[in-house]
C-alpha positions as CSV (number, residue, x, y, z in Angstrom):
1,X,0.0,0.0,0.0
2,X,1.2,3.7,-0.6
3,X,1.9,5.4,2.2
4,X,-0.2,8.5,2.5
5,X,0.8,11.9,1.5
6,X,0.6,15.0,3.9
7,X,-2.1,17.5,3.3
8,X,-3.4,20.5,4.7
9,X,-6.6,22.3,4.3
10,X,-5.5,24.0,1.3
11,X,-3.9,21.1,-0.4
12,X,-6.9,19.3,0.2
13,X,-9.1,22.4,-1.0
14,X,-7.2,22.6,-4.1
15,X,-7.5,18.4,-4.7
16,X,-11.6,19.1,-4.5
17,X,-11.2,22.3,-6.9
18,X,-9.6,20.1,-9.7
19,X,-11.6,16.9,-9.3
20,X,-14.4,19.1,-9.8
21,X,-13.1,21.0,-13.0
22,X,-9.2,20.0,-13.8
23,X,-9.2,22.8,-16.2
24,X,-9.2,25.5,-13.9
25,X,-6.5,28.1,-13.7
26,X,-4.2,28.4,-11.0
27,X,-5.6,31.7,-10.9
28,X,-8.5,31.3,-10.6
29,X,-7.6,28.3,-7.9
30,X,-5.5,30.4,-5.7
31,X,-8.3,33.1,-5.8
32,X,-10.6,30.7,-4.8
33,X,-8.4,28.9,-2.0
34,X,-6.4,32.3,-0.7
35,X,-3.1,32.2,-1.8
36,X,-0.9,33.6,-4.7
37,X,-1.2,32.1,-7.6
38,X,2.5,31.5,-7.7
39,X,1.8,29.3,-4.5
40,X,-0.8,27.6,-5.5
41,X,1.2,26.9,-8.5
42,X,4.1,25.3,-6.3
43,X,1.3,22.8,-4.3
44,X,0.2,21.6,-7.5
45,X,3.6,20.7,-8.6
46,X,4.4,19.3,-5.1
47,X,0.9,17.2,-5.3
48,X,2.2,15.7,-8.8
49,X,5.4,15.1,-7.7
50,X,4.4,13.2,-4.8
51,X,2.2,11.5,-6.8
52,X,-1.1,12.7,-5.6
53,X,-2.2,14.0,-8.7
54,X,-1.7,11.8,-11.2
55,X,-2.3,13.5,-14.5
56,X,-5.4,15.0,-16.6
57,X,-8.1,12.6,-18.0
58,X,-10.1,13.7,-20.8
59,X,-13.6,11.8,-20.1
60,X,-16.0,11.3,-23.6
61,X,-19.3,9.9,-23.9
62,X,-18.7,6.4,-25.7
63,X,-22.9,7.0,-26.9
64,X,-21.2,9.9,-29.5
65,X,-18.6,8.2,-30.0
66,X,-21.2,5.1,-31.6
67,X,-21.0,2.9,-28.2
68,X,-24.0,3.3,-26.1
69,X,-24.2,0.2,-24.7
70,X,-22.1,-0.6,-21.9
71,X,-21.1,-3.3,-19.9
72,X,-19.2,-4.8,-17.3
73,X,-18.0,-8.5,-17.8
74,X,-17.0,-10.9,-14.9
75,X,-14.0,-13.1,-15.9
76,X,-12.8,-16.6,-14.2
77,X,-9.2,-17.5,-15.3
78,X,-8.1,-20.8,-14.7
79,X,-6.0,-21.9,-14.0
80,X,-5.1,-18.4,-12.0
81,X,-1.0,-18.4,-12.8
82,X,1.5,-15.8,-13.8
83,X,2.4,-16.4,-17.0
84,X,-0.8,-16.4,-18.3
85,X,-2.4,-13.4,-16.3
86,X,0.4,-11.2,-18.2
87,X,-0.6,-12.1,-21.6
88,X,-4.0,-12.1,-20.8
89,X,-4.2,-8.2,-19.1
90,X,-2.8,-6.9,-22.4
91,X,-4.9,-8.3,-24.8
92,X,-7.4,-7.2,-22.3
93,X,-6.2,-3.8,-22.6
94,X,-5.5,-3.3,-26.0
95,X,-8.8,-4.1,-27.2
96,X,-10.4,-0.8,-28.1
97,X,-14.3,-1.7,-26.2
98,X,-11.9,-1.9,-22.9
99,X,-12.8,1.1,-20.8
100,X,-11.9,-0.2,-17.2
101,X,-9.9,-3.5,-16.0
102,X,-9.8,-4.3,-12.3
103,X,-8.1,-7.2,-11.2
104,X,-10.9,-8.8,-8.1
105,X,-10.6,-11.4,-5.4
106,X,-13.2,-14.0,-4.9
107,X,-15.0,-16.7,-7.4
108,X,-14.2,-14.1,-9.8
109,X,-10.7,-13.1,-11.2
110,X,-11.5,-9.7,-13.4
111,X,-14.3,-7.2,-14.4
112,X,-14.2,-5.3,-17.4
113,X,-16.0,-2.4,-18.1
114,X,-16.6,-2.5,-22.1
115,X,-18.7,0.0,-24.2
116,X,-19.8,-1.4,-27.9
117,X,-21.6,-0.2,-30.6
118,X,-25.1,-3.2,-29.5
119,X,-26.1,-6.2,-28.4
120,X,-24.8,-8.0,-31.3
121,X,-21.2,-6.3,-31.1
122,X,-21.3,-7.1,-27.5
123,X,-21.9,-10.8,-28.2
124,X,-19.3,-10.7,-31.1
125,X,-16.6,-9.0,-28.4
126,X,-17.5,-11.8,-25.6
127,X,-17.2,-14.9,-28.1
128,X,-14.0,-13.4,-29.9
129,X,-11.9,-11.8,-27.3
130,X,-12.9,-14.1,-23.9
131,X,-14.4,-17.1,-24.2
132,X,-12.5,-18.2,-27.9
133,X,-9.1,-17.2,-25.1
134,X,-7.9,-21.0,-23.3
135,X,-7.4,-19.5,-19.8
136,X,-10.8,-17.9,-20.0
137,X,-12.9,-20.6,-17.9
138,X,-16.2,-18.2,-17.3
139,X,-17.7,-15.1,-18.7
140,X,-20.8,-13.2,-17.0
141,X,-22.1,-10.0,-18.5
142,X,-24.1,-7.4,-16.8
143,X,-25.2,-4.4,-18.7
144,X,-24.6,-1.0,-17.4
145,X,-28.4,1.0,-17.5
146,X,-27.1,3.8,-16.2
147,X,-23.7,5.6,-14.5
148,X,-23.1,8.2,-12.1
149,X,-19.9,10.5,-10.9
150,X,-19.2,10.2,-7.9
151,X,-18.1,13.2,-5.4
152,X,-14.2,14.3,-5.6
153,X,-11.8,11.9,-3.9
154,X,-10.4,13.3,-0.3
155,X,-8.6,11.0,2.7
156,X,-10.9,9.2,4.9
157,X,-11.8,11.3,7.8
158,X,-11.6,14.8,5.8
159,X,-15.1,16.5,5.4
160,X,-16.2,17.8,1.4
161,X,-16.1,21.5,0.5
């Protein structure tokens, strides 16, 4: 586990600022924290350097981009060694429907988030890329009706803005 970083009010002000709108100026960030904008400048370096921040993401809507239909896939792997996990997270990753891979505990070895163009793309993506793989043993899909953002991301204990 990482070891936590040391934050003040400010850093932890600024941290809720940029999950809420990472395009923000460090102008308009210091304004709206109280502090130069040449200091607020040096936290956010500080926070990237010590790995806190840990760049920009750009989000899209995979509906515009002709994949409304999302899903998350439950994947067994058996058997559960090494040299196949490796080989079998890249593929995984490369494959353009991928948005999310977490590796799980339980009956379960990995979920996949995947957006595709339908239903029949989504059958077409589970038959070619999983279940046609030898160390796949299982596949469960679960459709994804609806998502939701969550609330900026702050150490336990530490109230929101």
């Amino acid at each position: 586990m990482a070891d936590s970083a040391a934050l003040d009010p400010v850093d932890l002000e600024i941290l809720r600022l940029l999950q809420n709108d990472a395009r923000t100026t460090y102008r308009d960030l210091a304004a709206m924290v109280g502090i130069a904008p040449s200091t607020c400048l040096d936290r956010v370096a500080r926070l990237r350097r010590t790995g806190v921040i840990l760049g920009h993401e750009l989000r899209v809507d995979p509906g515009r981009l002709g994949r409304p239909l999302q899903a998350l896939l439950l994947v067994q792997v058996r058997p559960h060694r090494k040299e196949l996990i490796g080989p079998f997270v890249e593929r995984i990753r490369e494959i353009p429907e991928s948005r999310a891979l977490f590796h799980l505990t339980g009956p379960d070895d990995y979920l996949v988030q995947v957006a595709v163009a339908d239903m029949a793309d989504l059958q077409r993506l589970v038959l070619e890329e999983f279940t046609s793989r030898r160390e796949v043993a299982r596949v469960e899909t679960r459709l994804i009706f609806q998502q939701w953002e969550c609330g900026p991301l702050l150490p336990p204990g530490t109230a929101p803005g």
